[in-house]
C-alpha positions in Angstrom: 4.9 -23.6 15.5 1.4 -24.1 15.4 0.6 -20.8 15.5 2.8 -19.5 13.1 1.7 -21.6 10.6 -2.1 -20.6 11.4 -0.7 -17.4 10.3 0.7 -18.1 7.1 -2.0 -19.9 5.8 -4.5 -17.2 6.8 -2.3 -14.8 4.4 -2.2 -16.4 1.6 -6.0 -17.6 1.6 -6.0 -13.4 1.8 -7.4 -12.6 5.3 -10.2 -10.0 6.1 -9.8 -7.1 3.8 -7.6 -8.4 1.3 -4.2 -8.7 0.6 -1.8 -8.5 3.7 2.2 -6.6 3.5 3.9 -10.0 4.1 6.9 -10.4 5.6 8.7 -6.8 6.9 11.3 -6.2 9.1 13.8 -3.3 9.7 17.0 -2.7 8.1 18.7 -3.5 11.2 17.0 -7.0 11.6 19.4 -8.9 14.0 18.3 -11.6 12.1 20.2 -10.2 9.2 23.2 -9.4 10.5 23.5 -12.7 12.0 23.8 -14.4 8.7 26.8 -11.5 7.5 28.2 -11.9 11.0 27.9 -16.2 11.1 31.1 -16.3 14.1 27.9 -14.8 16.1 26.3 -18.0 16.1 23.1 -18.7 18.4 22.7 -20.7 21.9 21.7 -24.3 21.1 18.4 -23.3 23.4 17.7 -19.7 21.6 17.7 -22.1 18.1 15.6 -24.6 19.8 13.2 -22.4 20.9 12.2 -21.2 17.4 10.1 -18.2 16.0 6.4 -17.5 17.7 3.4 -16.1 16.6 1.7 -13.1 17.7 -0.8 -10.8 17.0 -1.0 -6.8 17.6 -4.0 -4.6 17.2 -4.4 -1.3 15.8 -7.6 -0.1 17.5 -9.3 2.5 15.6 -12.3 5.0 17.2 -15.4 6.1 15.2 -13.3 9.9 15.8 -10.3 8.2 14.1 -7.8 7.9 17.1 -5.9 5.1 17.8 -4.7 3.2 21.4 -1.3 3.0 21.9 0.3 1.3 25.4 3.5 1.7 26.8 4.6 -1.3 28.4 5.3 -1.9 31.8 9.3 -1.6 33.2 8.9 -4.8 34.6 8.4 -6.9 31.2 11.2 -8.7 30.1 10.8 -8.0 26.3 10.6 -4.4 24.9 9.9 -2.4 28.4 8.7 1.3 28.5 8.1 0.9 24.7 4.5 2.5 23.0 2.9 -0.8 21.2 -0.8 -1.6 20.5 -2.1 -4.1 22.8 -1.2 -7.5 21.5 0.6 -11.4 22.4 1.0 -14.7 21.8 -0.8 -16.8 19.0 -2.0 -19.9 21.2 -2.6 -23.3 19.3 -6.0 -23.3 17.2 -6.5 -19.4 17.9 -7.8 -17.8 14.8 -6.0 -14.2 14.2 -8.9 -12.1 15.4 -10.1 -14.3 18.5 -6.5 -13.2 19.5 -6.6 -9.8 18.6 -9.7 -9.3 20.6 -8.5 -11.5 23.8 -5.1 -9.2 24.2 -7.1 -6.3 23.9 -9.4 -7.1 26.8 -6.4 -8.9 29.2 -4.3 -5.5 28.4 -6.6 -2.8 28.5 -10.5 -4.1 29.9 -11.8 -2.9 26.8 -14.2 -5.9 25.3 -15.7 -5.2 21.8 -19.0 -6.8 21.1 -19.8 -8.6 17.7 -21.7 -5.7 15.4 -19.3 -2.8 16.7 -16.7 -3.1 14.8 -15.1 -4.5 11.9 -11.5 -5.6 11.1 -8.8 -5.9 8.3 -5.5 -7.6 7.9 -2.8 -5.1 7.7 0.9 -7.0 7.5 3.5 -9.3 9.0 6.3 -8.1 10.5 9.6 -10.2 12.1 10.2 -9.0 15.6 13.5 -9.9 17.1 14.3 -8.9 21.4 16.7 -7.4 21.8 16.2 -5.0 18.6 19.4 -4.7 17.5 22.8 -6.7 18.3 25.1 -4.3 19.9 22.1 -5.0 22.8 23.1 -8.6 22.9 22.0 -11.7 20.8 18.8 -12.5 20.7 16.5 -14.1 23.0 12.8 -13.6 21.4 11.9 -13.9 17.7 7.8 -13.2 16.5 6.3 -13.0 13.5 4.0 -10.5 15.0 0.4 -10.5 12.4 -1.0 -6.5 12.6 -4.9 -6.4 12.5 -6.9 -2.6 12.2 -10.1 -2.9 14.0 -12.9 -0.7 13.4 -14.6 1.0 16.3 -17.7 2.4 15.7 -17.5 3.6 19.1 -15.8 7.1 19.7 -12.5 7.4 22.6 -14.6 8.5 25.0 -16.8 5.8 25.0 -14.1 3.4 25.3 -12.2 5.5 27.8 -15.4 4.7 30.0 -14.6 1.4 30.3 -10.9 0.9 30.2 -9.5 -1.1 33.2 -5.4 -1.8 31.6 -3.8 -4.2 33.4 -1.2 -3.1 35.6 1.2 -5.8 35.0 1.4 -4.9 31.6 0.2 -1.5 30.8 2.2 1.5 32.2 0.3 4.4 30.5 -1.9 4.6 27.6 -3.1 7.0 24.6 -5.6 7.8 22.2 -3.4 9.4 19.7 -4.9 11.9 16.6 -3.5 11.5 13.0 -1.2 14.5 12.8 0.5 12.5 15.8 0.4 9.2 14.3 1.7 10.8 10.8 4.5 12.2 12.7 5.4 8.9 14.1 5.3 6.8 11.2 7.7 9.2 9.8 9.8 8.6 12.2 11.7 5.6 10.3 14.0 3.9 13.0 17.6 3.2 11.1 17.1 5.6 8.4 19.9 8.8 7.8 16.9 11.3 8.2 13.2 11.8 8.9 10.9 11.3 7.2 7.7 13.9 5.7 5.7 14.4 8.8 2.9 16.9 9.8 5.6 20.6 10.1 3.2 21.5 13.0 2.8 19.7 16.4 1.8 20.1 20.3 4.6 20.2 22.6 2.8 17.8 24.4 0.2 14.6 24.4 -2.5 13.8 26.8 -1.6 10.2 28.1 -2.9 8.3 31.3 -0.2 7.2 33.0 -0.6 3.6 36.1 0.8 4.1 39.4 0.4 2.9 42.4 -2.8 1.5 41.1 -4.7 4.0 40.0 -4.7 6.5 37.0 -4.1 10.1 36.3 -3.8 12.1 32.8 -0.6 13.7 32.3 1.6 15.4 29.3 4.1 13.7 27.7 6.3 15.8 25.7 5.8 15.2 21.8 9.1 14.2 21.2 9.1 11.0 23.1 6.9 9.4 20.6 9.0 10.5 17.8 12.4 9.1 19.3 14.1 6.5 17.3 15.9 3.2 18.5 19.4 3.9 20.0 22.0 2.4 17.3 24.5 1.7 20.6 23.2 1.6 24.5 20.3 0.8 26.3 17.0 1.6 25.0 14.3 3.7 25.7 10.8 4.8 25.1 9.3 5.1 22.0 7.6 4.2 20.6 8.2 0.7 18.8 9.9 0.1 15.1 7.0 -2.7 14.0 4.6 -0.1 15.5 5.5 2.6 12.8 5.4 0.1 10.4 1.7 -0.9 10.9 1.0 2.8 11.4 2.1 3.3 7.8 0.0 0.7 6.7 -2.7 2.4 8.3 -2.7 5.5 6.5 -2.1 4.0 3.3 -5.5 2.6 3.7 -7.3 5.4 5.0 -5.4 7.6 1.6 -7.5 5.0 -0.5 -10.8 5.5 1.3 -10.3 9.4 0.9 -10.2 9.9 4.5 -7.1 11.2 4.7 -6.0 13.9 1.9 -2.4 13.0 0.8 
């Protein structure tokens, strides 16, 4: 509970970059339906084990892409989802000093003090498994969602990624019009949202196997799937994701470098 509670008081002192979005989560929160469904109670040992602290990084190039991972199949919480790197809050961590130590265990990449700067962007309550027709809970976050600001371009820091192969199954450095699309891509709405009309067929991702690396095309569509409402799950890329992502261009609308 440490952790979480470094978090909360970080957002209301205000963080880097001023005022955070506290508090999100999706409509489908299991969280929330347990409270209308109450004969779903929890385990004893799910209640015990409480709510965690994490932290998830939007990484941002000087060329304005941003690094997305797909987690590896073999990870017990959200696999074969597209996240930014990110993980636990450990006790006496400060937000950023976790931000920057994910990034480099997940993806090699180290950032050195003068190349970047950083901003606060929200909260938002993560629940695993997403939704309860995939079974009741057994991992609850209140995941914190920092932009950092390269001034490096992708290709400089595609020079010296080394992702970890226990955790990273492919990687991408994703362009706006992408991005846009995604974060219009609300998971639980009736209908899409207003994203870019024109798109590739395909993305450029670097895809782990067998350890090493190769650049392949993953159609467009599989970022732009939604969470299943019934069934397993697959990839996409994740709900919290698209929620930071919105976050994102709202703050690169007000510095004009993004026209609306």
């Amino acid at each position: 509970m440490a952790g979480l509670a470094r978090v909360l008081v970080h957002v209301r002192c205000g963080g880097a970059g001023g005022p955070a979005r506290f508090g999100q989560r999706p409509s489908f929160c299991p969280a929330k339906r347990l409270g209308e469904q109450p004969e779903l109670a929890l385990p004893a040992e799910l209640r015990r084990r409480g709510v965690a602290a994490g932290v998830a990084v939007l990484l941002q190039t000087s060329t304005s892409r941003i690094l997305l991972t797909r987690r590896a199949s073999t990870l017990s919480i959200f696999p074969n989802v597209w996240v930014p790197p990110g993980g636990h809050v450990e006790p006496d961590e400060e937000l950023l000093d976790v931000g920057l130590r994910e990034l480099e265990e997940e993806t090699g990449l180290r950032l050195e003090a003068g190349t970047f700067s950083w901003r606060m962007l929200g909260l938002w309550e993560s629940i695993y498994p997403p939704m309860l027709s995939q079974g009741l809970p057994r991992r609850h976050h209140i995941v914190t969602y920092l932009l950092l600001l390269s001034t490096e371009s992708h290709e400089q820091l595609e020079a010296r990624m080394c992702p970890s192969k226990s955790e990273v199954s492919a990687y991408a450095w994703l362009e706006p019009p992408i991005l846009e699309a995604i974060a219009a891509t609300e998971d639980g709405a009736e209908s899409l949202g207003n994203g870019p009309s024109t798109l590739p067929a395909t993305v450029s991702i670097t895809e782990l196997s067998n350890g090493s690396s190769s650049t392949t095309q993953l159609p467009t569509s599989t970022f732009l799937n939604t969470a299943p409402a019934e069934g397993e799950d697959m990839e996409r890329v994740s709900t919290g994701t698209k929620f930071a992502l919105r976050l994102w261009l709202e703050s690169l609308q007000e510095r004009g470098r993004v026209q609306p």
